[in-house]
TORVOPA-26299 format. One record per residue (C-alpha): z, y, x. Coordinates in steps of 0.5 Angstrom, whole numbers, plus 2048, in hexadecimal, padded with zeros to 3 digits. Layout:
# residues N
ZYX
...
//
This chain:
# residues 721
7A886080F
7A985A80B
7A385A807
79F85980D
7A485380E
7A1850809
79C84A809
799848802
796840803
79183E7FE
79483B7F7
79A83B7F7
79A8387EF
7A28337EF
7A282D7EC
7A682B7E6
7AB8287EC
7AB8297F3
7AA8237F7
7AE8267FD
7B48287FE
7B782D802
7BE82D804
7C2832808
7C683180D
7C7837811
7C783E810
7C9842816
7CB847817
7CC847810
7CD84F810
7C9852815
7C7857817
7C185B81B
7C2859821
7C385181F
7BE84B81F
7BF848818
7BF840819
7BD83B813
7BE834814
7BD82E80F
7BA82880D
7B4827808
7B3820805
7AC81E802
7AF81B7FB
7A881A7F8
7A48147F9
79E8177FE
79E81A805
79E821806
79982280B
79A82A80E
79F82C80D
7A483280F
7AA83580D
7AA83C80C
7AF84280A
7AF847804
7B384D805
7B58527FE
7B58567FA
7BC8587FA
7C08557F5
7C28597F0
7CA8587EE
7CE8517EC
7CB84F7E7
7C484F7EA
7C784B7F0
7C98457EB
7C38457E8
7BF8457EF
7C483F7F1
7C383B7EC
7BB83D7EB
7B78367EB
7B08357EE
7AC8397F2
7AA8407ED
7A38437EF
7A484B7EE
7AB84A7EE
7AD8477F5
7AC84C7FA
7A484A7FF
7A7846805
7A784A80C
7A284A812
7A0842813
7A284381A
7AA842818
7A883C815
7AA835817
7A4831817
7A4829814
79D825816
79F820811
7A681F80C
7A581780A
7A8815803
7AF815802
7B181780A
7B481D80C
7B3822810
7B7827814
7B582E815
7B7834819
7B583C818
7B684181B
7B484881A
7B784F81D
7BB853818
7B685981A
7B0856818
7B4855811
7B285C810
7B885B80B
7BA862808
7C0865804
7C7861804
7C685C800
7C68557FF
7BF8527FF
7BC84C7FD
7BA847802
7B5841800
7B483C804
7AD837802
7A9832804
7A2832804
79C82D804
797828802
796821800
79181D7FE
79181E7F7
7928267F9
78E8277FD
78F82F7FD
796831801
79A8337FC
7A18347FB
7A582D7FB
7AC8307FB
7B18367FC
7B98377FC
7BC83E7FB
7C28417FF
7C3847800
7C384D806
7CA852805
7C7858809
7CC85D80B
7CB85F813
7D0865813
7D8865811
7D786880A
7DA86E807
7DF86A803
7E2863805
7E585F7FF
7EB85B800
7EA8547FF
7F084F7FE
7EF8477FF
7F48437FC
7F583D802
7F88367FC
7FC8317FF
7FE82D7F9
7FD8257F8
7FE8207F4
80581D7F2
8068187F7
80D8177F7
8128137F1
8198137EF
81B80D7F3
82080D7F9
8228097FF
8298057FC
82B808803
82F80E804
829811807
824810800
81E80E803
81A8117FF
81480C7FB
80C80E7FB
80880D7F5
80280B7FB
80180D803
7FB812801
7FE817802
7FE816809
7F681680A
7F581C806
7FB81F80D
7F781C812
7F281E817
7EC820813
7EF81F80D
7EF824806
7F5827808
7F6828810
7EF82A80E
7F282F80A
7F783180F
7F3831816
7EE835813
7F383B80F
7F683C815
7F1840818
7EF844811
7F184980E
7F4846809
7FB846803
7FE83E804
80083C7FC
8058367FD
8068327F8
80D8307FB
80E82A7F8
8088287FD
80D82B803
812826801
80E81F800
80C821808
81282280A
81581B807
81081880B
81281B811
81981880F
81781180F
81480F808
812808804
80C807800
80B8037F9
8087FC7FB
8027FA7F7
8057F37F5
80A7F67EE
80F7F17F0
80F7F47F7
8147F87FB
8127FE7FD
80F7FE805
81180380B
80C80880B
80880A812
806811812
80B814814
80881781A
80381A817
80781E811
80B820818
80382281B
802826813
80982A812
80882C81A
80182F819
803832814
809835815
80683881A
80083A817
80383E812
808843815
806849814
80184980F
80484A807
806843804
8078427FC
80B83E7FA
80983A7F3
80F8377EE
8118317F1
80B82B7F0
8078317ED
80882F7E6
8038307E0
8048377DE
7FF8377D8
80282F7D6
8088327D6
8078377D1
8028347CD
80682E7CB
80D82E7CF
8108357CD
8128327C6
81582B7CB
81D82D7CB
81F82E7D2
81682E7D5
8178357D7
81E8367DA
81A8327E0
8168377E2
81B83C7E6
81F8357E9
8188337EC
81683A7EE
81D83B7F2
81D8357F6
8158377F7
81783D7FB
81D8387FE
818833800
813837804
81883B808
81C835809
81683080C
81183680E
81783B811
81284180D
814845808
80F844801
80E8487FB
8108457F5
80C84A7F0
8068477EF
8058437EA
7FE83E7EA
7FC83B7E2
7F68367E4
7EF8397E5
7F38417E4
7F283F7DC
7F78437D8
7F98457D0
8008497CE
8048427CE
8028407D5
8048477D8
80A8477D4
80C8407D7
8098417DF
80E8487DF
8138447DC
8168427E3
8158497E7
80E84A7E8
80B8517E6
80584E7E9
7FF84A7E6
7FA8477E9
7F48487E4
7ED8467E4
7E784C7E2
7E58467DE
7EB8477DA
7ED84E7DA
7E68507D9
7E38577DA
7DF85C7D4
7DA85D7D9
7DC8657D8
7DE8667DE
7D78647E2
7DA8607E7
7DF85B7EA
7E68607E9
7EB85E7EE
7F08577ED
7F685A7EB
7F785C7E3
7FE85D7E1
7FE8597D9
80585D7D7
80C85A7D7
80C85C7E0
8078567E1
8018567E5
7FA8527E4
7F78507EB
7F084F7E8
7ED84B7ED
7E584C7ED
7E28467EA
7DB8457ED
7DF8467F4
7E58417F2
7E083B7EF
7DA83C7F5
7DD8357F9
7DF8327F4
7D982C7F4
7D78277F8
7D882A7FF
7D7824803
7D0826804
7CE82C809
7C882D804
7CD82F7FF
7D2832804
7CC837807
7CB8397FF
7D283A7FD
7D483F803
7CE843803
7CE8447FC
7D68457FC
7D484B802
7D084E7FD
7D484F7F8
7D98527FB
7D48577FE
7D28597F7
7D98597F5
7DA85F7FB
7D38637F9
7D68627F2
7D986A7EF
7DA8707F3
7DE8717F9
7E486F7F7
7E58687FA
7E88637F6
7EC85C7F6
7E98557F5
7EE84E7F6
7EB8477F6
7EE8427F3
7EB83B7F5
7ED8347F1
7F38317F3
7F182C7F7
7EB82D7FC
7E7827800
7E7827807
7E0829806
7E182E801
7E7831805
7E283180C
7DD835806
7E283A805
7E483B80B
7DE83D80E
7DB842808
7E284580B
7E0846811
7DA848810
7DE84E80B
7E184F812
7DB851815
7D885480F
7D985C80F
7DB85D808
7E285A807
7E8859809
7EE854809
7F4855804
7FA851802
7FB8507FB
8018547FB
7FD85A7FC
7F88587F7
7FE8577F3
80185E7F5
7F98627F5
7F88677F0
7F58667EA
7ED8687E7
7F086C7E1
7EA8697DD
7EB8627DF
7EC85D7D9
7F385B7D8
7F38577D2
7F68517D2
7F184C7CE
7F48497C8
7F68427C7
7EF8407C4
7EC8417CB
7EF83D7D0
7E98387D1
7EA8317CD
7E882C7D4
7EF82F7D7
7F282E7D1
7EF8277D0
7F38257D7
7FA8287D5
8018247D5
8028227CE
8088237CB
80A81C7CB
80A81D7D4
8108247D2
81381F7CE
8148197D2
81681E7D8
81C8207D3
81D8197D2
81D8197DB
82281F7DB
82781E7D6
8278167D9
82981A7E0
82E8207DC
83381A7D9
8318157E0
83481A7E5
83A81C7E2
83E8157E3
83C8167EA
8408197F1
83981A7F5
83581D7EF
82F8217F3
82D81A7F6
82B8187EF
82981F7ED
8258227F2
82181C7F3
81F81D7EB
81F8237EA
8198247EE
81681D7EC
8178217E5
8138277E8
80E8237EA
80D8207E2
80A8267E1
8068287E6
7FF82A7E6
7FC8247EA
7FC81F7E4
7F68247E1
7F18207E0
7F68187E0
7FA8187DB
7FC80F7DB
7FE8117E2
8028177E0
8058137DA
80680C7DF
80A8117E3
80E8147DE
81080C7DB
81280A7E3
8178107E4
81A8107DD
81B8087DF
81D8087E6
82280D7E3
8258097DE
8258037E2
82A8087E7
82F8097E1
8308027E0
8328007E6
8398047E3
83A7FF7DD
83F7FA7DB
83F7F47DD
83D7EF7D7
8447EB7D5
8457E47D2
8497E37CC
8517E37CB
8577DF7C9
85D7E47C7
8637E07C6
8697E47C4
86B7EB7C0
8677EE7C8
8647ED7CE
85F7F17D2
8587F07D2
8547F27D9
84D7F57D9
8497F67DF
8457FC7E1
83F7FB7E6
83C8007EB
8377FE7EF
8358057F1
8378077F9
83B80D7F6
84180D7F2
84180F7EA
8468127E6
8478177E1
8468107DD
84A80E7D7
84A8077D4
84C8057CE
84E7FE7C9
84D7FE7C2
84F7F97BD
84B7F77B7
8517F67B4
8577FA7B5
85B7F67B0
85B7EF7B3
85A7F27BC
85C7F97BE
85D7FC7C5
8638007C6
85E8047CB
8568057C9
8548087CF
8558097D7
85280E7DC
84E80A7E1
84B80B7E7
8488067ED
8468067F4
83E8057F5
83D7FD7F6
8447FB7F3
8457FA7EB
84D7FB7E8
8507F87E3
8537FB7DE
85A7F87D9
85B7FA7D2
8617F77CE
8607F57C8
8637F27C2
8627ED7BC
8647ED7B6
8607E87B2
85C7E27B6
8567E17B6
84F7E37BA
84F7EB7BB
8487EE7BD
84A7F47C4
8457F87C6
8467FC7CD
8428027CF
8428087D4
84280E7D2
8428157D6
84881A7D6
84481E7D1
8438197CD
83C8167CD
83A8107CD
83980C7D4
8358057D4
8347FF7D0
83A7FD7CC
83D7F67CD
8407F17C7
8447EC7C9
8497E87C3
8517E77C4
8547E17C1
85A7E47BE
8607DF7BC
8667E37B7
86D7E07B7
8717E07B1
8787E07AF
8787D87AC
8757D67B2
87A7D97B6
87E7D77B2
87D7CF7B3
87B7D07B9
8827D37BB
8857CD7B7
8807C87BC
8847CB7C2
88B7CB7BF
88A7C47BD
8887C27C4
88E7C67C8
8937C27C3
8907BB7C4
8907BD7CC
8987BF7CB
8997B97C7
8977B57CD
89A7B97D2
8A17B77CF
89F7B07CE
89D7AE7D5
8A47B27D7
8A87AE7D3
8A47A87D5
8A67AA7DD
8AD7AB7DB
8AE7A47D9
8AB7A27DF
8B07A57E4
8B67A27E0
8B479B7E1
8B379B7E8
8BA79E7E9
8BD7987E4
8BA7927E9
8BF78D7EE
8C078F7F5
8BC78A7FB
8C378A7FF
8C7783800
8CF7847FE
8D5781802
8DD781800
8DF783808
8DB78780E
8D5784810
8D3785817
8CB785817
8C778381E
8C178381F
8BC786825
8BF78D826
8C179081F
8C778F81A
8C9794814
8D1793811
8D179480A
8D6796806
8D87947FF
//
């Protein structure tokens, strides 16, 4: 019997704080049954200023704890309690330390049959591990340390099994930015290389992922995580440190490559939900975006790219009706806005959706809430039990008991009907926590009295008729999770961002290369990652909408120089620049005179298009009627009307031409041809007179009355009269 077990060493009075303290670091087999030997490992450090001489660690095993409340309240009990904490067993278990300096630590090993706990009826058992000895000032052995777990007893298969469903979160922060490659191929830009070490060996999410491929799990996927990966995989650049910097190469593509295979591999044929794309802030939304024209209508586009997203990268099928608000805290408005998009399926919290106490135990997760909407409440003492510091395997011991006893009370709870619990972790465990988690599912799997279920079947079970399913009201929903919310000015600025795009994409022949990228960069603006960073989330938002602004004015008009008009018309050239890599059209530019009466244009405005990289430029005929300066402003418009870009004033210096002026002008001409005529006629008449005195002089021969005969060396001419 385990009375006879019990050893009872003189004084046992605790002081106001214990000088030792005992850490947990193994607790195997953490549900055994009569045939194992129960193994304690640990460490017990010597905090107080005096040696502890004679020492020994030793076990204190029961009484059985009553339900739930009494396991919280054992864990979180301080202190050694005389009469309260169970005698410690046979000294014979004990492990003996001759002396235990101050501040040095000791490690410790007991290890006891299971049959000499002499534990009886199924149950979860207290488990007091304390240190016990003397020190010069105490000369009396007393206990001088104790920590509590816990001993989940149920050696036989149970009448009853319940159904435990683990939700398996792969969600991340936002990484990516709107910015592209000015290449065909969009390079996309990171924010930083961090996502890298959280995919590495070791890191938080291939921790996540080695470890959910031998679990029985449901992997929840926030697909925009899916996406940044696979970006890697393709080449990628990231932001350089210097703000004046170009972007650099990125250098862990191999180990995304590693990440997605390990993980494609690790999820086929395990039940995969798919969360809207970038896992947006569902109660954010309803709170403080519903009333931002256009913030709703996001939902349904990232929730069918989701589903796209995980089949496309993944090659698994994923359910898209779950939706997750963060920590599972719901009012009327976040249910209304987390079904908007298709979902009939929320995953709440039993903190929020909170029973009566009627019923007299834990009913089952599944609560239809009207409107063909199911709550999935998770089990909130379950679902928070890794969320401290697991990096110690003290806390670690402590966390995985504590979880196994729970879900045993849970199993032992109400009749014979077995029932249907979910857990829902936080959204993004360490790696230390995930190796907790991963190990109090193991020690399910060993357990006798659960058994493994998907979120769909807890989701599809049938309900406790009795259980609560009223949704708590507005007033309820926990102020430090309305603290870190979106405000409205975050939705305002994303419709700023989305109708920046709307009017940016219609001028374009390759749309989609704008759109998709932005599209999901808007996504990711409100996603639940900025909880709890709101200048981060802010400074984000004011890139994209920057970035996308600094895209449009790459298609503007060209800056012109001022003009001279002379004359009643002439044409006036303004020029379009497109610096983009794709052609733009559906573009319309138009000139405007701000005095129609002295300068007007036969054609105000042309049709416009211009190839990628090239700029075009457009002629307008106008005319004057009056001289003087004009003002000329030239703009671009969309087919539809709206205005594109930044205007461009340029001043046109018009000259009018009058009638007298003609006139003078005429007779000017008119004198000139007469005195050219006049001119003409006299420098004839001066040629003229020229000629008939050549023909009037005497002849150069000599003149003789009778022949002549002429001789000389050869020649001879005969002239007759």
């Amino acid at each position: 019997m385990l009375a006879a077990l019990i050893y009872a060493p003189a004084p046992v009075a605790q002081a106001a704080e214990s000088p030792v303290d005992v850490q947990l670091t193994e607790v195997s087999p953490s549900a055994p049954v009569k045939t194992d030997t129960l193994t304690i490992q640990g460490t017990v450090v010597n905090n107080g200023r005096e040696t502890i001489k004679g020492a020994h660690v030793g076990l204190r095993v029961g009484p059985m704890v009553g339900d739930r409340s009494a396991i919280d309240e054992v864990a979180d009990r301080k202190g050694f309690r005389p009469g309260v904490d169970p005698g410690e067993i046979d000294q014979a278990f004990a492990a003996k330390i001759d002396t235990l300096p101050s501040k040095v630590g000791q490690p410790f090993t007991i290890k006891v049959p299971v049959n000499k706990l002499d534990l009886g009826a199924d149950g979860v058992y207290q488990l007091g591990v304390s240190v016990s000895g003397k020190t010069d000032s105490r000369p009396s052995e007393q206990v001088l340390g104790i920590q509590r777990t816990f001993l989940p007893w149920q050696p036989d298969p149970a009448a009853k099994r319940s159904s435990l469903t683990y939700v398996w979160p792969l969600i991340s922060t936002t990484r990516l930015t709107a910015e592209t490659g000015s290449d065909e191929v969009q390079t996309p830009v990171f924010m930083d290389d961090s996502l890298a070490e959280e995919l590495r060996p070791g890191g938080r999410l291939e921790r996540m992922v080695s470890l959910g491929k031998d679990l029985p799990v449901t992997w929840v996927i926030d697909p925009d995580l899916l996406a940044t990966v696979d970006a890697m995989t393709k080449g990628y650049r990231v932001r350089s440190p210097d703000p004046d910097g170009k972007p650099v190469q990125g250098r862990n593509k191999a180990v995304a490559e590693q990440w997605l295979s390990s993980l494609e591999n690790a999820v086929q044929g395990k039940k995969v939900v798919a969360l809207p794309f970038a896992d947006p802030d569902i109660a954010s939304l309803a709170h403080h975006g519903k009333d931002v024209s256009g913030t709703l209508g996001q939902l349904r586009p990232a929730t069918d790219k989701a589903k796209q997203a995980v089949e496309t990268v993944l090659h698994v099928n994923a359910s898209t009706a779950f939706s997750w608000p963060v920590d599972g805290a719901i009012d009327p408005s976040i249910v209304n806005v987390a079904t908007s998009a298709g979902a009939h399926n929320v995953l709440t919290r039993s903190d929020s959706l909170q029973e009566t106490g009627a019923l007299g135990y834990t009913p089952s997760a599944a609560r239809p809430i009207g409107a063909g909407t199911t709550a999935v409440v998770a089990d909130a003492s379950l679902s928070t039990a890794f969320e401290g510091d697991m990096a110690s395997a003290g806390n670690s011991t402590l966390a995985v008991q504590r979880f196994l006893a729970h879900s045993l009370a849970l199993n032992l709870q109400g009749g014979d009907e077995p029932r249907s619990y979910v857990v829902a972790p936080q959204r993004r465990p360490s790696a230390s926590q995930a190796d907790s988690m991963a190990l109090a599912l193991r020690g399910l799997q060993a357990a006798r009295w659960s058994q493994p279920s998907d979120l769909e079947a807890a989701a599809a079970a049938k309900p406790d008729p009795g259980a609560a399913t009223q949704v708590p009201g507005a007033g309820q929903y926990p102020e430090a999770l309305s603290k870190q919310e979106l405000p409205v000015s975050a939705f305002e600025k994303i419709r700023t961002t989305q109708n920046t795009l709307d009017h940016f994409k219609v001028i374009l022949t390759a749309p989609d290369r704008v759109e998709i990228p932005f599209g999901n960069t808007i996504n990711r603006e409100m996603s639940t990652s900025w909880r709890g960073r709101p200048e981060e989330a802010d400074r984000y938002r004011d890139e994209v909408q920057s970035y996308l602004v600094g895209l449009t004015d790459k298609v503007k008009v060209v800056p012109k120089s001022d003009a001279t008009l002379s004359g009643h018309s002439a044409t006036i050239p303004v020029s379009v620049q497109n610096s983009l890599v794709q052609d733009v059209h559906n573009l319309v530019l138009r000139v405007k005179s701000d005095n129609p009466t002295r300068l007007m244009f036969s054609e105000s405005e042309q049709e416009v298009t211009v190839q990628g990289g090239h700029s075009q430029t457009v002629k307008f005929t106008a005319n004057a009627t009056a001289s003087g300066p004009v003002q000329v402003t030239a703009r671009l418009f969309t087919k539809d009307g709206v205005p594109y870009g930044k205007e461009r004033k340029f001043t046109v210096e018009a000259t009018e031409i009058t009638p007298t002026v003609m006139l003078v002008i005429a007779g000017g001409v008119l004198l000139l041809v007469l005195a050219g005529i006049k001119m003409y006629a006299s420098r004839k008449r001066v040629a003229a007179r020229a000629a008939a005195e050549e023909s009037t002089q005497p002849s150069d021969e000599t003149t003789d009355t009778g022949p002549q005969s002429t001789e000389g060396s050869g020649t001879g001419e005969t002239v007759d009269r």
